[in-house]
C-alpha positions as CSV (number, residue, x, y, z in Angstrom):
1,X,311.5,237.8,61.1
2,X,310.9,240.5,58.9
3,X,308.9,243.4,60.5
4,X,305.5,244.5,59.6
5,X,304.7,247.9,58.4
6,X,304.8,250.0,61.5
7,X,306.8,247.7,63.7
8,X,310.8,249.0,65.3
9,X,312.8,246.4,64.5
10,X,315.9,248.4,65.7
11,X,318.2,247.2,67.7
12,X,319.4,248.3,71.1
13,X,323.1,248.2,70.1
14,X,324.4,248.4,73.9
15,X,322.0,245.6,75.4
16,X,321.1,243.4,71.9
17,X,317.8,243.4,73.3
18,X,314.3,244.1,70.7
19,X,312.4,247.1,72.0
20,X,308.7,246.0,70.4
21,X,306.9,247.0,72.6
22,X,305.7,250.4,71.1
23,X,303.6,250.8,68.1
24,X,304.5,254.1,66.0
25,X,301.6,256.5,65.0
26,X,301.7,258.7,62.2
27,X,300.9,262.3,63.2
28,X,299.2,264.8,60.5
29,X,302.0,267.4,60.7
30,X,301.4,267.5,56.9
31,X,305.1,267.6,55.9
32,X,305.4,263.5,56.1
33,X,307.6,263.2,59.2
34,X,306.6,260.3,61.5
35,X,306.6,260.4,65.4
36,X,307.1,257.5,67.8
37,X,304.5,257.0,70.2
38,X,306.0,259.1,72.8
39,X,306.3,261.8,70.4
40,X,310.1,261.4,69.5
41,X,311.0,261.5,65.6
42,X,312.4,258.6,64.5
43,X,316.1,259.0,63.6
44,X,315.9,256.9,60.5
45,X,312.7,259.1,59.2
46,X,314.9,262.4,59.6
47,X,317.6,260.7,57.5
48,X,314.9,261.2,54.2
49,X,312.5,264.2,54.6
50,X,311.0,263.0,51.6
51,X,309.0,260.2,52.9
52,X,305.5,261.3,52.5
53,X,302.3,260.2,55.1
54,X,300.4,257.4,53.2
55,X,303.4,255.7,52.5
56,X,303.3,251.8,54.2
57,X,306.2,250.7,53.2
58,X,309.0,253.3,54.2
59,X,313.2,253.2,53.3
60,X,315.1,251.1,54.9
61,X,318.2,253.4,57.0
62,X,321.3,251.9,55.2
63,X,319.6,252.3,51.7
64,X,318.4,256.2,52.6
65,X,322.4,256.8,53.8
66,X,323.7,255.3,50.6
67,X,321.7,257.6,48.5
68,X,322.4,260.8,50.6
69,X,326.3,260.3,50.7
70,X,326.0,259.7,46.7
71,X,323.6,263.1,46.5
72,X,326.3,264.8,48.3
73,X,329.2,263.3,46.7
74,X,327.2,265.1,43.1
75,X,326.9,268.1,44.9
76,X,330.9,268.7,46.2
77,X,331.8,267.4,42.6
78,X,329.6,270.2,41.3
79,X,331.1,272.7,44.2
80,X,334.4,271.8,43.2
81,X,333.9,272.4,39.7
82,X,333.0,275.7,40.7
83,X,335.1,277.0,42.3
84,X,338.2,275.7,39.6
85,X,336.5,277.8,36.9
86,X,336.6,280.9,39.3
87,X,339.9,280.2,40.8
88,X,341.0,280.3,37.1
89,X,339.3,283.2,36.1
90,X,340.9,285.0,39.3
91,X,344.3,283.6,38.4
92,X,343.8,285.2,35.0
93,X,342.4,288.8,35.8
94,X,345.5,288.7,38.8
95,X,348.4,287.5,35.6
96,X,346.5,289.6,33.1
97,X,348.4,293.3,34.8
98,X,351.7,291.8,34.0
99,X,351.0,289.7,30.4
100,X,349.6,293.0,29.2
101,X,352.8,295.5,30.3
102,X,355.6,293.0,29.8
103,X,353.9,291.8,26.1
104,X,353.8,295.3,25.7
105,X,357.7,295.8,25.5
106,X,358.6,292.1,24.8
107,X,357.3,291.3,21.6
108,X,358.7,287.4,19.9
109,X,359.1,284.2,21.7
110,X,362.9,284.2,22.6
111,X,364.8,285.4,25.7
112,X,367.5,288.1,24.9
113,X,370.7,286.9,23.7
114,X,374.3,286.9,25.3
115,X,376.6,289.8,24.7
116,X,378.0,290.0,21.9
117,X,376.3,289.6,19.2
118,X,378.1,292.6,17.0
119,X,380.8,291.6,14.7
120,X,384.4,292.9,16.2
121,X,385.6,295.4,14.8
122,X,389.2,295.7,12.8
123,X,392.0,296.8,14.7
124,X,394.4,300.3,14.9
125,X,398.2,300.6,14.7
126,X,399.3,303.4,16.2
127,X,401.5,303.6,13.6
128,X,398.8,304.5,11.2
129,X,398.0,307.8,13.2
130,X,401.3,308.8,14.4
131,X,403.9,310.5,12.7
132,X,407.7,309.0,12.4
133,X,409.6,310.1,15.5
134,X,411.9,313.0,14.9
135,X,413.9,312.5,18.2
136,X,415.3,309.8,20.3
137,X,415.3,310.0,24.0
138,X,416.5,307.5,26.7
139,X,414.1,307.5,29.8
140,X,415.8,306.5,33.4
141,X,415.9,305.8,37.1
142,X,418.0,308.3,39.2
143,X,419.6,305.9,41.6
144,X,418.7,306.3,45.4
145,X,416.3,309.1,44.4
146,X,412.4,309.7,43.4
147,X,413.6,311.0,40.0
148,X,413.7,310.2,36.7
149,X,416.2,311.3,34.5
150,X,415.1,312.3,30.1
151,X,417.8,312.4,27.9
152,X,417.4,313.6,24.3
153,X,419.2,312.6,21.1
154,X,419.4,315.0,18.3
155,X,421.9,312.7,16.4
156,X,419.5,311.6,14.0
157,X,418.8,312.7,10.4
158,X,415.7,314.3,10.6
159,X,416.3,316.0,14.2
160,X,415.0,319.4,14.6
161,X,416.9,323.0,14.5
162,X,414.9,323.6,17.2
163,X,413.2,321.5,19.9
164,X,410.7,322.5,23.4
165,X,409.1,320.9,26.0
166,X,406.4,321.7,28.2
167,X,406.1,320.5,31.8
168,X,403.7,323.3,32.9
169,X,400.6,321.1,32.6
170,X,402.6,318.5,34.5
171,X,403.6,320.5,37.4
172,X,406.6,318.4,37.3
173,X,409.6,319.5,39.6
174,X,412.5,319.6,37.1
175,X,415.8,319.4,39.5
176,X,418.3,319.7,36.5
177,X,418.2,320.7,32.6
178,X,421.5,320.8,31.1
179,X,421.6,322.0,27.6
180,X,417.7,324.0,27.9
181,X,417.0,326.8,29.1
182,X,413.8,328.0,31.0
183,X,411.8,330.3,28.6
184,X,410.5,332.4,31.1
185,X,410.7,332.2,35.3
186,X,407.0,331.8,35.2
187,X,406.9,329.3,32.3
188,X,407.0,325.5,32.1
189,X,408.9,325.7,28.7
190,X,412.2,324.5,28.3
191,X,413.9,325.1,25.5
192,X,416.8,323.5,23.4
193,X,420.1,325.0,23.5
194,X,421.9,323.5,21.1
195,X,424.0,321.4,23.1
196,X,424.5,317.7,23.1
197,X,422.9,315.0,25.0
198,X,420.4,317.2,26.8
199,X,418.4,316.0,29.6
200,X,415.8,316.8,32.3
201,X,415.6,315.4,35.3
202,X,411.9,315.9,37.6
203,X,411.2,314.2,40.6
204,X,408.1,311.7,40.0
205,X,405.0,313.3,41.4
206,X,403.1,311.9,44.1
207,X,399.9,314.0,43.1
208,X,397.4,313.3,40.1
209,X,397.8,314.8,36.9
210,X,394.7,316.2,35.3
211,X,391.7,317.8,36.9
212,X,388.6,316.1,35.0
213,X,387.7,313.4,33.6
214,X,388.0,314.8,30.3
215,X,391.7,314.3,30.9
216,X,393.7,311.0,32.4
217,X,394.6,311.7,35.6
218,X,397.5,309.1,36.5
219,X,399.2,308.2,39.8
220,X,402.8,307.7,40.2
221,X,405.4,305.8,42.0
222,X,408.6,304.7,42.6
223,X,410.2,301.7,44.0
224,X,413.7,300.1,45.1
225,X,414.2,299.6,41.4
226,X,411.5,300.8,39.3
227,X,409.6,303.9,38.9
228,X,406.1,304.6,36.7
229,X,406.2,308.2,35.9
230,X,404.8,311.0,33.2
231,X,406.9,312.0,30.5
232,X,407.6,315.5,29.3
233,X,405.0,317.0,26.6
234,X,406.3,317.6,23.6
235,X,405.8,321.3,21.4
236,X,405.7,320.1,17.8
237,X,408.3,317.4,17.3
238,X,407.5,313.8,18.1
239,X,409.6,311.7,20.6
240,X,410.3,307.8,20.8
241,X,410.9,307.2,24.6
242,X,413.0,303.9,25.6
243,X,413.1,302.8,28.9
244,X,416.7,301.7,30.2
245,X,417.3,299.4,31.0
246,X,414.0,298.5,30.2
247,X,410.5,299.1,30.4
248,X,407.5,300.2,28.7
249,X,406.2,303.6,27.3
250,X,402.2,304.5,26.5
251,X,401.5,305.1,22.8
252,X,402.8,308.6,21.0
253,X,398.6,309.4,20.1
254,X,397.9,309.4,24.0
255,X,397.3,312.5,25.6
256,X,400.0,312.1,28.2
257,X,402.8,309.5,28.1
258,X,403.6,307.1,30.8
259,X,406.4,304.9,31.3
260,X,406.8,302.5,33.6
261,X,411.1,302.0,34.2
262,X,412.4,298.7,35.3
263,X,412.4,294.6,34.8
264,X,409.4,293.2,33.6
265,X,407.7,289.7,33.0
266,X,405.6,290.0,29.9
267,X,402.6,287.3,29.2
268,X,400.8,287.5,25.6
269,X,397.1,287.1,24.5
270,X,395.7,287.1,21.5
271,X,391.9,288.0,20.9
272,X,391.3,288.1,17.1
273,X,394.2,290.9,15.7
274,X,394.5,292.1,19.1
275,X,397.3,291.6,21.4
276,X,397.1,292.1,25.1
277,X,400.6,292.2,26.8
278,X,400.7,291.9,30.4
279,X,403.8,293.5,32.5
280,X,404.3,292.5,35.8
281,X,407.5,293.0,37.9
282,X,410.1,290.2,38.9
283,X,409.3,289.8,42.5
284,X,404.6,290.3,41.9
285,X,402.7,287.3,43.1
286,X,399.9,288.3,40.0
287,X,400.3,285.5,37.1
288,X,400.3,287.8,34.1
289,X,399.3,284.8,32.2
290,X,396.1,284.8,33.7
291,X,395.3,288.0,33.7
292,X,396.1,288.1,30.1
293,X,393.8,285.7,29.3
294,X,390.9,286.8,31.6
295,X,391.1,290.3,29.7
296,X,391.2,288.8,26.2
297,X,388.6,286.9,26.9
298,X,386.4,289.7,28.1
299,X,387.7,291.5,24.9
300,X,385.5,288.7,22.9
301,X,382.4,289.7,24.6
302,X,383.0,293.4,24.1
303,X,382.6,294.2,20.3
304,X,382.3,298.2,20.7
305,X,384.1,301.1,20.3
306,X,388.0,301.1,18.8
307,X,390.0,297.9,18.9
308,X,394.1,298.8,19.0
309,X,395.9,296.1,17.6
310,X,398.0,296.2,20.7
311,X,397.2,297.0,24.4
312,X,399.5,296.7,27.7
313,X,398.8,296.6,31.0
314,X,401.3,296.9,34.0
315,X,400.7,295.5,37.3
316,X,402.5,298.2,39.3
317,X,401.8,299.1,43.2
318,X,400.0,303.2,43.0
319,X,399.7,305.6,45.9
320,X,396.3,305.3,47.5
321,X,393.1,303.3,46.5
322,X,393.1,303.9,43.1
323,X,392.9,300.4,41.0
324,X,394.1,301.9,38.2
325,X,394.2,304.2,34.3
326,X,394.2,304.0,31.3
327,X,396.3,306.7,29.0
328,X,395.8,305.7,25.1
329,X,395.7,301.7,25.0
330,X,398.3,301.9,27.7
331,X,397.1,300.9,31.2
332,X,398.1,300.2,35.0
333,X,397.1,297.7,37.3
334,X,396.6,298.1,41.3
335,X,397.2,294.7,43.1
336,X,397.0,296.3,46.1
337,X,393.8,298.1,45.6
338,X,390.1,296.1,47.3
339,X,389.3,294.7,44.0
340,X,390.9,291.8,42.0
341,X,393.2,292.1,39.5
342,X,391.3,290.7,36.9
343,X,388.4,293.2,37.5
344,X,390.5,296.0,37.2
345,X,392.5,294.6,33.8
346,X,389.0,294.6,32.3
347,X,387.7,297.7,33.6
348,X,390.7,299.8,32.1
349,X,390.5,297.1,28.9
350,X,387.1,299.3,28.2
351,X,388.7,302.7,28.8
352,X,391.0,301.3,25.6
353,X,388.0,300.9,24.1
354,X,386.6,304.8,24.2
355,X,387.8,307.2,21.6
356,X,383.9,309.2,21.5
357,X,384.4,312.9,23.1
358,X,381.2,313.7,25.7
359,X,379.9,316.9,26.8
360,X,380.4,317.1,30.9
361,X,376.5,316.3,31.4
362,X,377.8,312.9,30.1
363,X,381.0,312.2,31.8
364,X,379.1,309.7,34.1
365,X,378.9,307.6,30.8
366,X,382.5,307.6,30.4
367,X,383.0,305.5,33.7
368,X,379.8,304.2,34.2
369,X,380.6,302.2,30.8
370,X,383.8,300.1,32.2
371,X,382.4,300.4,35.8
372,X,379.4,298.0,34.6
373,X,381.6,296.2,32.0
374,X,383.9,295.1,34.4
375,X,382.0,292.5,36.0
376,X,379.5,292.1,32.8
377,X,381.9,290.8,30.3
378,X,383.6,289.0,33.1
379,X,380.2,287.4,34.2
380,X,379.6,287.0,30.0
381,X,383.2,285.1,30.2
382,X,382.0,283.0,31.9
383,X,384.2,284.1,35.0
384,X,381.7,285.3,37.6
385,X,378.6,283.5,38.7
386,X,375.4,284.8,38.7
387,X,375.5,285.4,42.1
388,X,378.2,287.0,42.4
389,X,377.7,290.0,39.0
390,X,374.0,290.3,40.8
391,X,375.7,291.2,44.0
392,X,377.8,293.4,42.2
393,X,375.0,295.5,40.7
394,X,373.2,295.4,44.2
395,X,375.9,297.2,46.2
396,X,376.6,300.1,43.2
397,X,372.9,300.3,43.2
398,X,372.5,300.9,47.5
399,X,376.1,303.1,47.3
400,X,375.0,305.3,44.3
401,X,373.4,308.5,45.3
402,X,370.2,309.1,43.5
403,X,370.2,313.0,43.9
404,X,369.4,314.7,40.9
405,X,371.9,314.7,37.8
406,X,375.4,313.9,37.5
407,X,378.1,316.5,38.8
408,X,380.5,317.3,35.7
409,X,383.4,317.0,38.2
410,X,385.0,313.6,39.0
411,X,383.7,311.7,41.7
412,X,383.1,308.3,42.5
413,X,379.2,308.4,41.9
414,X,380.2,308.2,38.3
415,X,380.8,304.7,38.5
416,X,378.1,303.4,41.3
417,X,375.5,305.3,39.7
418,X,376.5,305.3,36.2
419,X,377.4,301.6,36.4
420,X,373.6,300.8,37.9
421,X,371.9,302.9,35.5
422,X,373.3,301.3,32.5
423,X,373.0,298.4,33.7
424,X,369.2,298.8,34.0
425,X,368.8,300.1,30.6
426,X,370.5,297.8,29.3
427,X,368.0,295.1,30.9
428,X,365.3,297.5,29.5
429,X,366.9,297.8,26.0
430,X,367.0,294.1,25.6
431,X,363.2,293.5,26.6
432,X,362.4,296.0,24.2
433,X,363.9,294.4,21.1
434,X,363.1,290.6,21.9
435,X,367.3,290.3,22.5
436,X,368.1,291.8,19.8
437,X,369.6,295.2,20.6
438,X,371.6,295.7,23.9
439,X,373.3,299.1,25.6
440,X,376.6,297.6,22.9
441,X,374.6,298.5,20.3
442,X,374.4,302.0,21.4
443,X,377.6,302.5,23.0
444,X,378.6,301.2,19.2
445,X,376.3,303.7,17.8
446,X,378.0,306.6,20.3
447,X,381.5,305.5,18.9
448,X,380.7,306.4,15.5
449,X,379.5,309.9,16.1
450,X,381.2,312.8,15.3
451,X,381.5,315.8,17.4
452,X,380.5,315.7,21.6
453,X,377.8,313.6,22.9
454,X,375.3,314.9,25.2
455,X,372.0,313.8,26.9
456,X,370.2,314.7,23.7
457,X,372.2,312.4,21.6
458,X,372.1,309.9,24.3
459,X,368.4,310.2,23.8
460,X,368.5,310.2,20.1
461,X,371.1,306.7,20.1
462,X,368.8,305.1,22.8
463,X,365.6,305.9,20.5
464,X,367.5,304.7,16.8
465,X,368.7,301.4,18.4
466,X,365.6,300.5,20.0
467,X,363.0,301.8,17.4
468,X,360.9,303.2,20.4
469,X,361.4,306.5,23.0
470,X,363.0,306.1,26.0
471,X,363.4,309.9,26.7
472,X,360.7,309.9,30.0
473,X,363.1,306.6,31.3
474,X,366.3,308.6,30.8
475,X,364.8,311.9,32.2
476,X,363.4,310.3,35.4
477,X,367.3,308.1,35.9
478,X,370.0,310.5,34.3
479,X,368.0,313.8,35.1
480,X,366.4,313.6,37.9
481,X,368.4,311.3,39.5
482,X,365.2,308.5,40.7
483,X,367.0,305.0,41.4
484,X,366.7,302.1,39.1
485,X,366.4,298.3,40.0
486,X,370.2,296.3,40.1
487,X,370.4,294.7,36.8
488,X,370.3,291.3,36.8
489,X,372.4,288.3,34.9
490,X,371.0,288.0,31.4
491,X,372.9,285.1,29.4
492,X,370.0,283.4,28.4
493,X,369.3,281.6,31.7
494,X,366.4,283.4,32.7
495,X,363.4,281.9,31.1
496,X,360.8,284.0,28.8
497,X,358.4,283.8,31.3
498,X,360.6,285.6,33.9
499,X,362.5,287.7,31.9
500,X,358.3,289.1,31.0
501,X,358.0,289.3,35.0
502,X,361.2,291.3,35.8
503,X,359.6,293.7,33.1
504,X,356.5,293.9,34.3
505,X,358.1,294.3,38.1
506,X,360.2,297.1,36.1
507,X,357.5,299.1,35.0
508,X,355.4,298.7,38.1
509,X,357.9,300.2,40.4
510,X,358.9,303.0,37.9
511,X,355.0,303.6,37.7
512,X,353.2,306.7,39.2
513,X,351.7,306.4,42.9
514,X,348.1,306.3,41.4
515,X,348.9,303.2,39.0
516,X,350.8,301.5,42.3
517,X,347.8,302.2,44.6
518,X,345.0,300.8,41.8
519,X,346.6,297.4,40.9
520,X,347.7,296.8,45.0
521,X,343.8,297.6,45.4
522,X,342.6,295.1,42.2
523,X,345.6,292.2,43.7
524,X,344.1,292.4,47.5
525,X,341.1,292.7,45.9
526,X,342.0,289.5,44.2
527,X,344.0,287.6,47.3
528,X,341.0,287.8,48.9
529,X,338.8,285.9,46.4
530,X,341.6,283.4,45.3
531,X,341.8,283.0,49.3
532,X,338.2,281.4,49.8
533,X,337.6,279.8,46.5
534,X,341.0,277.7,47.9
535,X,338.7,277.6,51.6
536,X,335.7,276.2,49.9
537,X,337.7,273.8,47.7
538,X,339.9,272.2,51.0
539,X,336.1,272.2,52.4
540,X,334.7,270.3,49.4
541,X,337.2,268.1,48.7
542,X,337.0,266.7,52.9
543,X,333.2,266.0,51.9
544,X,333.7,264.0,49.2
545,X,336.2,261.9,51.0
């Protein structure tokens, strides 16, 4: 039966039975809300507040839900809607810091390019610099002894009258010297006599030669039946040096001249019209093949500086930790040293490489360079992961000290500071030119200078290469001494996106303290408001379900 107009046709939904036994009376409260008899508002009636008195026929409860959950439903939509445009606007004022400093130095749409993007250049003979040899000399092993023995032929037709050595700068100890004569008991000049067949024979030193790093400073050694030691300077006349029974000899243009005495394996490379030649004792456990290949390979990513037509490397056991040196495009190889083979090859491949003089202020440069390069071209090789070159950069980055400039003298922050420093600006030179420039380009640039290269003509490379100053960057790293970030790998990998974040993170932590402390403030600032639009959406969207 349907119910009249102020009849309760509810039903008790715990008993079934039909309370009618109380008739509802509207109260003049004024604001349309109807009252049982015993005073009680109806529970229907509070469900729509906008049932007015004078009303006889009132909603029905299941058609006053309906509408409410739709009205609410409208109103989380509109809540929802909201809070997306304001999320997005946070989002945007919270991205906008970084768009605006990394599109600031990173104009164009592509990610910087792999090394290598200069053309090679041609190769050197040393026989294009060095005059034909005017004596012959035969360079030997003293038997059961640390020595080595020179002997000097003056059969030849354009042999000198008169013919001197020096082994003051040396400090060699010469045991014997039949046919010179010591000119002087203070002086390391030995003279010609006249005689025949003259010779010299000098223990092989177990100290360095050199005191800087403006001059090699080689190790020696000696085995059962080899030896790697330095070879007399020469006055005025120029000496070809052959091992016996065999062996090899640095180049003539080299400062000073290395030979290594004994049997060798020899593996070849070629890399354009260079050749790398690999030496490695009889009895080694190192495959010269590979490392052959793993430096010629690097050579391809690595088009700066000089490029001899022929380089060798020798894989020979040195006195302490040293991995290795390079005199001329003549180098040595630790295998017993902490780091691989392969690194070293390529780290003294890039000493090859150098022929630009620097001022002591830039010595750091002239290891720094190869120290980088070593894992760089080998990571560009495709030889190291990406893991493994970023860990690289990380731990010359922690073991660096960042205390103010460079020391002239040699030391082995030159290579974990220089190495991390380059590395950086490098990273920073190739953001700046959209990939197009890289820290080649200006080592490329250095190459071709005449005359020594200082800071200021660091400064002065940095700024032609990249078409912008870098001068306050250099100052705060190479000056002052502030650390840099570890660079990272940059073989086009990294996406544009993240390559404009690392800038932006770049110029954020090499920001002043004031810049830091006002965009942390604005990003809290931020956090907080991303924080409850995202409380008030999760809130909204549970209402609309």
């Amino acid at each position: 039966m349907t119910p009249g107009p102020g009849e309760d046709s509810t039903e008790d939904s715990g008993t079934g039975e039909r309370d009618s036994g109380r008739r509802e009376v509207t109260t003049g409260d004024g604001d349309g809300t109807q009252r049982s008899g015993d005073g009680t508002e109806r529970r229907g009636d509070r469900q729509d507040r906008s049932h007015r008195k004078g009303d006889t026929d009132p909603p029905q409860n299941g058609r006053r839900t309906g509408e409410s959950k739709a009205s609410g439903r409208r109103l989380n939509r509109r809540r929802i809607l909201r809070h997306a445009i304001v999320l997005g606007l946070a989002v945007t004022l919270a991205v906008a810091p970084l768009a605006l400093i990394s599109g600031a130095v990173v104009p164009g749409d592509a990610p910087p390019a792999r090394q290598g993007t200069l053309e090679q250049p041609g190769c050197t003979s040393d026989t294009e610099t060095t005059p034909e040899p005017s004596v012959q000399a035969t360079v030997e092993r003293v038997e059961d002894a640390p020595q080595v023995r020179v002997t000097y032929d003056f059969s030849g037709p354009e042999a000198p009258n008169r013919f001197a050595v020096s082994m003051a700068q040396l400090d060699l100890d010469v045991v014997e010297s039949p046919g010179f004569e010591k000119a002087g008991i203070e002086s390391g000049t030995y003279e010609w006599t006249g005689e025949e067949n003259p010779s010299l024979t000098y223990t092989v030193p177990e100290r360095d030669v050199g005191t800087s790093l403006a001059e090699e400073s080689p190790r020696f050694n000696v085995g059962e039946d080899w030896a790697l030691a330095p070879l007399p300077r020469t006055i005025e006349e120029t000496v070809e040096y052959n091992p016996a029974p065999n062996g090899v000899v640095s180049p003539t243009e080299s400062g000073i001249r290395v030979a290594y005495i004994g049997t060798l394996r020899t593996a070849n490379a070629s890399q354009g019209c260079q050749t790398i030649s690999i030496h490695t004792p009889p009895d080694s456990e190192v495959d010269g093949e590979t490392l052959s290949n793993a430096v010629a390979d690097a050579a391809a990513e690595y088009p700066a500086g000089q490029r001899p037509a022929h380089v060798e490397g020798v894989v020979v056991p040195l006195r302490g930790a040293i991995g290795g040196y390079t005199v001329g495009s003549f180098f040595t190889v630790n295998p017993t040293s902490n780091l691989s083979t392969e690194t070293i090859a390529v780290h003294e491949y890039v000493h090859t490489r150098q022929s630009a003089e620097y001022e002591s202020e830039m010595q750091w440069f002239v290891e720094g360079q190869p120290a980088l390069y070593m894992f760089k071209l080998r990571y560009d090789a495709g030889q190291l992961t990406a893991a493994e070159y970023s860990l690289q950069m990380h731990t010359f980055r922690d073991r660096a000290e960042w205390d103010g400039s460079f020391q002239p003298e040699t030391n082995i922050n030159h290579y974990y500071r220089g190495a991390s420093t380059l590395g950086a600006l490098d990273v920073r030179i190739r953001v700046a030119t959209d990939g197009e420039r890289s820290l080649i380009d200006v080592i490329q640039r250095l190459e071709r200078r005449e005359g020594e290269v200082g800071v200021a003509e660091f400064k002065t490379t940095v700024e032609n290469t990249t078409g912008q100053s870098m001068d306050p960057w250099i100052d705060r790293h190479v000056v002052e001494g502030k650390p840099v970030d570890a660079a990272v790998p940059d073989n086009g990998t990294l996406s544009r996106g993240s390559w404009e974040m690392l800038t932006a993170y770049q110029y954020l932590t090499e920001a002043t303290p004031a810049a830091v402390v006002f965009y942390t403030v604005i990003w809290y600032g931020l956090l907080l408001v991303v924080g409850r639009i995202l409380g008030g959406l999760a809130h909204s969207l549970r209402n609309v379900r």
